[in-house]
NUVOTOR-361019 format. One record per residue (C-alpha): x negated, y, z negated; residue in one letter. Coordinates in steps of 0.2 Angstrom, whole numbers, plus 5000, padded with zeros to 4 digits. Example, Ala and Ser with C-alpha at 12.3 -4.5 7.8 and 13.67 -1.06 7.14 Angstrom:
2
493849784961A;493249954964S;
END
This chain:
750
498250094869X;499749974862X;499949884879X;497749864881X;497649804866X;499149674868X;498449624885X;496449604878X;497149484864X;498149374874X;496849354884X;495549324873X;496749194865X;497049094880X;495349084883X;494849014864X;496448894866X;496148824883X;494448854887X;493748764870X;494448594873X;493848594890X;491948634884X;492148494870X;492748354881X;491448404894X;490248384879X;490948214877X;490748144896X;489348034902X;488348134916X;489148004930X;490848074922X;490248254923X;489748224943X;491448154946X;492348294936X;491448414945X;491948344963X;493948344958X;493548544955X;492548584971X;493648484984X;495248604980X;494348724989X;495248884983X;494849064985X;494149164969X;495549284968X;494649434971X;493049454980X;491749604978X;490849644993X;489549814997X;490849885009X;492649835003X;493549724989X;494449584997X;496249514987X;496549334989X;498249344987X;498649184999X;497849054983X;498749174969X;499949084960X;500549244950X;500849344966X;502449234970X;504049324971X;503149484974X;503249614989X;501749704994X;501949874985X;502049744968X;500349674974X;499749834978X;500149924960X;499249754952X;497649774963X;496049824956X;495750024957X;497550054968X;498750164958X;500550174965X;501450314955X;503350344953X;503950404969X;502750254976X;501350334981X;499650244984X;498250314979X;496350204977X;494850264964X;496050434960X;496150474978X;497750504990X;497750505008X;497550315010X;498050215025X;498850055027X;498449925042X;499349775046X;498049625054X;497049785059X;498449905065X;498750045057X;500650075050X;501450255054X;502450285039X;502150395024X;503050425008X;504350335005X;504650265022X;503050165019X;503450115003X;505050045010X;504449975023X;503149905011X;504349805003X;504949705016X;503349605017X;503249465004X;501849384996X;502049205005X;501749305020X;499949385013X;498249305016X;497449445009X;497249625004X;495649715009X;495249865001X;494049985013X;493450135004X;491950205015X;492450115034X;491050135048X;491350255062X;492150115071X;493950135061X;495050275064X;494350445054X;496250435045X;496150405027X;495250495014X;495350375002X;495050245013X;495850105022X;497049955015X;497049815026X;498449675024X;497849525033X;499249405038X;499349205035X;498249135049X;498548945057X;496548885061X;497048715063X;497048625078X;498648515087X;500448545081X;500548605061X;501748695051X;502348755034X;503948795025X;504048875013X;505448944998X;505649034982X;506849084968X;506549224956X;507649294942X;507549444930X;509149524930X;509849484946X;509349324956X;508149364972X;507649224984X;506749205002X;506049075015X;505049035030X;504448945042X;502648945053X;502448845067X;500648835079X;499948725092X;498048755096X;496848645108X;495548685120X;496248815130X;497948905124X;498248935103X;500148985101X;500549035085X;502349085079X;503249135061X;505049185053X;505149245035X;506949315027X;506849405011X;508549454999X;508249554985X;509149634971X;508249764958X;508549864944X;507750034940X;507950124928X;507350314927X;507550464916X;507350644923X;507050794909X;506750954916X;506751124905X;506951274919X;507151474912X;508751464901X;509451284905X;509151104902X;509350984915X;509350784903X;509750664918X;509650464917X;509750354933X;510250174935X;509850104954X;510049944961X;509249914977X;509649794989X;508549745001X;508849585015X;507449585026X;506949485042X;505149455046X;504449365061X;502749365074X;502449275089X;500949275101X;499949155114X;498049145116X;497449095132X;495649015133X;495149085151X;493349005148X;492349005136X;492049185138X;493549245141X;495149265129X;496549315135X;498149365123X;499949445117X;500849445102X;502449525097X;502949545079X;504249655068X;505549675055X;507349685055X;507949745037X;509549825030X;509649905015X;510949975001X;510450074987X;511950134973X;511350244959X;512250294943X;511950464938X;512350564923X;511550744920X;511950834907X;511651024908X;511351144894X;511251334888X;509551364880X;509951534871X;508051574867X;507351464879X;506951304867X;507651144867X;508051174844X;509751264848X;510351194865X;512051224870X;512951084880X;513951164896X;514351044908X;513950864913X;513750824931X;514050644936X;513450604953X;513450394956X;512650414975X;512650264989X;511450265002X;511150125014X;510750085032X;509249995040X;507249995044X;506949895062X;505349915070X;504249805083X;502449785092X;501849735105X;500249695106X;499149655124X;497349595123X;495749535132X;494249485123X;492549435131X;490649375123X;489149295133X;487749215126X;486749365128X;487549465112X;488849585122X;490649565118X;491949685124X;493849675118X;495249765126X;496949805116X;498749905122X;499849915109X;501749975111X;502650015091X;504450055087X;505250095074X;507150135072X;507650205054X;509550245049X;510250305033X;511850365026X;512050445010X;513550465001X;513350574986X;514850624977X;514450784961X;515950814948X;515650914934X;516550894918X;516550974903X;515450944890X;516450804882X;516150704901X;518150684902X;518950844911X;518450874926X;517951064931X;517451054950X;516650924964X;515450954979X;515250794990X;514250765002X;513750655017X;512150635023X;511550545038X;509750565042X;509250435059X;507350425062X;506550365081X;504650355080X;503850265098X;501850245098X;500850195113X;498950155108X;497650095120X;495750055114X;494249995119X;492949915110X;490949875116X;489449795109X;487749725113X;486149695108X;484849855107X;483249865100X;483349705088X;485049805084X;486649815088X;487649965097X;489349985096X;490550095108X;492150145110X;493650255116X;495450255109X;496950375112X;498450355103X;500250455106X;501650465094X;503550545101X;504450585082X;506350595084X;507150645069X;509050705061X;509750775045X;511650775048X;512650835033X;514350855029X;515750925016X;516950805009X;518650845004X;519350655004X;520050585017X;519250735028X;517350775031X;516650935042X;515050945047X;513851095037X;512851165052X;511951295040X;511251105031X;510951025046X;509351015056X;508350925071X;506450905069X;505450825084X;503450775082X;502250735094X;500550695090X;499150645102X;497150585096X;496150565108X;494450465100X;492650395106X;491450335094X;489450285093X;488850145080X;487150075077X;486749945065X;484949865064X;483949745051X;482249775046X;481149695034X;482049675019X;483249835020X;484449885034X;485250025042X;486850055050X;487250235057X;488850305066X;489850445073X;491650455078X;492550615086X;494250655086X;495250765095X;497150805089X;498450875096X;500150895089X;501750995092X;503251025079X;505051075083X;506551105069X;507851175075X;509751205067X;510751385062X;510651515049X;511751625044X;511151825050X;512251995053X;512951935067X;513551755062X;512751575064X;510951615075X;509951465081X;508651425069X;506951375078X;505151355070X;504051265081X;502251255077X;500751195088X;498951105081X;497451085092X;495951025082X;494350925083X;493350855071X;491750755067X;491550615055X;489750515055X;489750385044X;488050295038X;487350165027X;485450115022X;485349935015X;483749885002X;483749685000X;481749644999X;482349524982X;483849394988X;484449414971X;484449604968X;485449724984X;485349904986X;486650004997X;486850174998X;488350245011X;489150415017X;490550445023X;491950595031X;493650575033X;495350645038X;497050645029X;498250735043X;500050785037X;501450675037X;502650725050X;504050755038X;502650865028X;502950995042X;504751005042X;505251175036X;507351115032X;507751115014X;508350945010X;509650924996X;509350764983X;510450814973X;511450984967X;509951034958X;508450944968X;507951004984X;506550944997X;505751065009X;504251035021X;502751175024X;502151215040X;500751295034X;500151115025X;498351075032X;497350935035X;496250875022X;494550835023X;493450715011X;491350725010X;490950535000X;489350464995X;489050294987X;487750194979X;487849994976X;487249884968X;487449684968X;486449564956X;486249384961X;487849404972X;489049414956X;488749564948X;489449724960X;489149904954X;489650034966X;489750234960X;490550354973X;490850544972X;492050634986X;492350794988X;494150854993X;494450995002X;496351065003X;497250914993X;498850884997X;499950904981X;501750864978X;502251024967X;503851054960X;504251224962X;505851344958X;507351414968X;508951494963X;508251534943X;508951334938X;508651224955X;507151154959X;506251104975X;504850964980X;503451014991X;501750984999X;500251104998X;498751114998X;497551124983X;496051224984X;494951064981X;494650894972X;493150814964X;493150644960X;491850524952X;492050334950X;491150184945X;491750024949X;491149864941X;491649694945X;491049514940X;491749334942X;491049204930X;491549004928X;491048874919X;491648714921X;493448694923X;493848894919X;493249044928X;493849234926X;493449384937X;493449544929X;493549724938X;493149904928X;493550044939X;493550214931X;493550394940X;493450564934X;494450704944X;494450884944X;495850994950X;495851174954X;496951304963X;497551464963X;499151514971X;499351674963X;500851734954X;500251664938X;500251494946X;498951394945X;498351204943X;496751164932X;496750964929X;495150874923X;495550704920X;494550544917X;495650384920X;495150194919X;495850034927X;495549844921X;496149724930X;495549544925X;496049364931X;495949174921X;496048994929X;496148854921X;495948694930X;496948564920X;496748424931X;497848294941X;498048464953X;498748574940X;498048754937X;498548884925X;498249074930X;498249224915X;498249394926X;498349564919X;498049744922X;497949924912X;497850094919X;497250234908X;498250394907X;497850474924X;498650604935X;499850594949X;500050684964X;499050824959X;500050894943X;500950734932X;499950704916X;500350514914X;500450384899X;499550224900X;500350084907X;499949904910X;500649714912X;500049524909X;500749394920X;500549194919X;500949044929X;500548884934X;500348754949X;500548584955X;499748504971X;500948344977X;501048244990X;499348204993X;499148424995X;500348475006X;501448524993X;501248654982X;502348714968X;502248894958X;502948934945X;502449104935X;503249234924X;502749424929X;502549554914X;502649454901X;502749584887X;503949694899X;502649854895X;502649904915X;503450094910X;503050234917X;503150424909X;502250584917X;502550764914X;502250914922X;502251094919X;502051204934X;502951384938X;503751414924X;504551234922X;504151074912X;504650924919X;504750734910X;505050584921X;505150414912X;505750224919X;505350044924X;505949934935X;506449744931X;504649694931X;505149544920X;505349404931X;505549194930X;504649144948X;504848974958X;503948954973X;503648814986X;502648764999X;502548625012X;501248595026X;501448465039X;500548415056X;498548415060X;497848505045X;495948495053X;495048615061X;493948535071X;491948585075X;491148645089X;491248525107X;489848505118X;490748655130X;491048805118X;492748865120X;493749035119X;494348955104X;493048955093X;492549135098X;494249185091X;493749225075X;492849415082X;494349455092X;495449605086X;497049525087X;498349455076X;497649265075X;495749355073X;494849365055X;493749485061X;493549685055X;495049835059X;495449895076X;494650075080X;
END
């Protein structure tokens, strides 16, 4: 309640201190004076910072001068109604399960792979952030909470342009990064091309306090992860005629990383089973380095054609790889309770490789029906998994390899998809009506030794899945007023397990933290209904209930009396109820747009044993944005956010927690330079604390990162900077902008 409060009043105080001046010299100006101060605002052009539509919530991040210096999970957690928990995963309205795209492909991480890779995409790369809660039948049925689309910066102008661009940020270690975009674009081939590099230091901090049985486990962390990152996309569009597009693009990352944690946990006797009268026993210092590096690449072929007469057909073969590689060093000594004998190490080495290869191919179909317009298309989609866990015993300067902690696990998954979609206006209301089927195949193998009567015996769990589903989709539009909107949507959706979900091999974290995979772990399934409501194109109110059906939970469960062991399963079911509202307002030189999303979740499951979950929780998020234009091209941007107490994953109770960030900009050089400065969590209130009590066990997990930040930013643009209108002879070009492709602006690839 402490950090709402501090966030409310420094916004309502920047607001009385900037906004009254404005509104007193406005009251001073002749009305000649008030036209030309009103023409300096509207030629700048920029983007309201987020925009509210019926069907998905769109975050301009391109125009933000606070989002500097930031990567994309950072943009995420600041986004309105997106919630990214302590082990960094996203969750939208209280929901799980959401799926990330990239300029309308989807990304095939989880977890923390995805998070990681996450964070090699910076903010002077982002156009935007669309937020997709209840997609059409036309987008994959992945996703129960939805989709989350990251649009790339986009060159529209014609002739030969560029930009550079560079930034500094500083908190407790420096952190900087650079780029470069280049196009050429004129009647018949667009080529489009960009490098990024990214090097970034952090600094987490995190606390760990678990009570299990008889013993206390009180753990702090100190991590420093390092990040350089290399970014880049290239691709060619070729006008065949003005029908006919022609196209292919390569992008990718190149990233290695290091991660060094310093780790103290101390362990204690508890005689009676409380913490009053704990008895210190040991203290294990375990100060683990991992590092390696996160490469991947796509290559993207596509055809697009239109004609006059409403049909439009485009054609896309996509080819992604991603190479992973980790090593882990973690030494263990334990020492006695004073931390200065030493009683006994364990070290270990750990290297875990990763191969994932998609091949995608998709067609998509439309024309011009019955004053409508039908949509059709097929896609199939095969992903070839590869994956290692290698570990090894130390005894310095030796290592051996422990066969009965080491495992090979191979996933294949095939889906095979075609999909129906109609969409028609009447007088004054709409309807749009889908259906997409889905057909999954999938094959698991982990394989490595256990011990049995006879010695080491091959270990071998394989596990087959052959499913298909349907998911309709629908949405009835009432718009007979222009200034009042009606939409009412449905929705079903699929979350399918993560591939290392299935993995049966116990993982070691840590001496006393373990990570096991469930092969039992089922899809989950999500029913949604939503109405809408939009009042003279500002005001947005949307109210949505889904129903859950096997949520997957991440549950911390117990082995060994006093080790403990992460895994997914499924909850019996989730209910959740939100209401979103969302309204931008302006006057004169200041505007604000303000976003309310609250949600209330039920959780209940049974999984016998005494163990059981029953969560009700009712959690809000406030996001809110200031401008202030100044003048002579400088603007001023207050942004801030709070999130309620909520639940993570199913079983954390979380505290509150919220930030504010400011900053400020400056056009020179006649526009085509811009310069950002910003400080991000001002008030450095961006904590975290959960807890959790599940199988006999309570958990407390506490920490922040070094959200405190000093941010410079810079941007120059050079070359052509028009885009030009349409010729007598309408080209390829100009029908660009519905292509599926990584120069389009048009909707996700199916």
């Amino acid at each position: 309640m402490q950090q709402l409060i501090a966030i409310l009043t420094i916004l309502l105080l920047s607001l009385n201190m900037l906004l009254q001046p404005i509104i007193v010299r406005g009251q001073g100006l002749s009305t000649a004076q008030k036209a030309d101060s009103l023409k300096a605002i509207t030629v700048t052009g920029r983007k309201p910072p987020v925009e509210v539509k019926a069907d998905r919530t769109i975050v301009n991040v391109e125009g933000s001068i606070n989002a500097v210096g930031q990567d994309v999970l950072d943009l995420l957690r600041k986004s309105p109604g997106v919630m990214v928990d302590k082990d960094n995963n996203i969750s939208l309205s209280g929901k799980n399960g959401i799926k990330v795209y990239i300029d309308g492909r989807q990304v095939p991480l989880n977890g923390t792979d995805l998070a990681d890779y996450l964070k090699t995409l910076q903010s002077s790369e982002i156009e935007s952030i669309e937020l997709i809660a209840n997609p059409s039948a036309k987008y994959d049925a992945a996703g129960n909470a939805g989709i989350i689309n990251i649009r790339l910066k986009k060159n529209k102008s014609f002739g030969n342009n560029g930009s550079l661009t560079g930034g500094y940020h500083i908190g407790t270690h420096s952190n900087y990064n650079g780029g470069v975009s280049l196009n050429h674009r004129d009647a018949h081939l667009n080529w489009f091309g960009n490098y990024d590099y990214n090097n970034t230091t952090n600094a987490i901090d995190m606390g760990l306090y678990r009570i299990q049985l008889d013993t206390l486990f009180d753990q702090h962390s100190v991590i420093q992860p390092h990040l350089s990152s290399h970014t880049f996309k290239t691709g060619l569009d070729y006008f065949l005629n003005k029908n006919n597009t022609l196209g292919v693009m390569v992008d990718g990352s190149l990233s290695n990383f290091s991660t060094p944690t310093d780790a103290v946990t101390h362990i204690s006797y508890l005689p009676d089973g409380t913490a009053d009268k704990k008895q210190p026993n040991r203290v294990l210092q375990a100060d683990n380095t991992s590092g390696g590096h996160r490469n991947n690449g796509n290559f993207d072929l596509n055809y697009h054609h239109t004609d006059s007469l409403g049909r439009d057909l485009s054609m896309d073969a996509d080819y992604g790889i991603y190479r992973i590689r980790s090593d882990q060093y973690q030494p263990n000594l334990y020492f006695d309770p004073t931390g200065t004998n030493l009683l006994y190490s364990d070290i270990f080495d750990m290297l875990a490789p990763t191969n994932i290869d998609i091949y995608t191919f998709k067609t998509d179909y439309e024309q011009n029906l019955k004053k409508g317009k039908l949509g059709l298309g097929v896609k199939t989609s095969y992903v070839s998994s590869s994956n290692e866990f290698r570990q090894y015993d130390v005894e310095p300067p030796t290592k051996l390899q422990d066969t009965l902690n080491s495992s090979t696990f191979n996933y294949k998954e095939n889906i095979n998809a075609v999909y129906a979609n109609y969409s028609r206006p009447f007088k004054g209301w709409a309807l749009q009506a889908g259906l997409r089927v889905e057909n999954t195949n999938a094959k698991g193998t982990s394989t490595g030794y256990k011990s049995g009567p006879d010695g080491y015996q091959v270990f071998d769990s394989t596990f087959n899945r052959h499913y298909t589903g349907l998911f309709p989709s629908a949405a009835i539009t009432y718009n007979k007023s222009p200034m009042k909107q009606w939409t009412l949507t449905y929705s079903r959706r699929i979350d399918r397990p993560a591939y290392q979900d299935l993995n049966p091999f116990l993982f070691k974290l840590d001496e006393y933290t373990f990570q096991k995979g469930n092969t039992q772990l089922r899809p989950q399934y999500t029913n949604s209904v939503g109405l809408s409501f939009v009042f003279k194109s500002k005001l947005v109110t949307t109210l949505n209930y889904s129903h859950v059906k096997d949520v997957f939970t991440q549950l911390v469960d117990t082995t060994q009396r006093s080790k403990a062991f992460l895994t997914k399963q499924n909850l019996a079911t989730q209910d959740i109820t939100s209401l979103n509202i969302s309204y931008p307002w302006s006057i004169g030189r200041y505007s604000l747009f303000a976003n309310v999303n609250t949600y209330y979740s039920m959780y209940n499951a049974d999984f016998g044993a005494g163990r059981t979950v029953n969560l009700h929780v009712f959690a809000a998020n406030v996001f809110a944005q200031q401008s202030f234009r100044l003048g002579n091209g400088y603007i001023v941007d207050l942004s801030g956010f709070y999130t309620s107490p909520s639940i993570w994953q199913g079983t954390f109770k979380t505290h509150g927690l919220g930030n504010l960030d400011a900053g400020v900009q400056k056009a020179i050089w006649n526009n085509k330079g811009l310069i950002k400065l910003s400080v991000s969590d001002l008030f450095y209130t961006l904590r975290w604390t959960a807890t959790s009590e599940f199988a006999g066990q309570y958990v407390r997990s506490t920490g922040h990162t070094e959200s405190r930040q000093l941010k410079l930013y810079f941007t120059y643009k050079f070359g052509n900077s028009q885009v030009k209108a349409a010729r007598a002879r309408k080209t390829g070009a100009e029908e660009e902008g519905k292509r599926v492709s990584g120069q389009s602006s048009g909707g996700l690839s199916n």
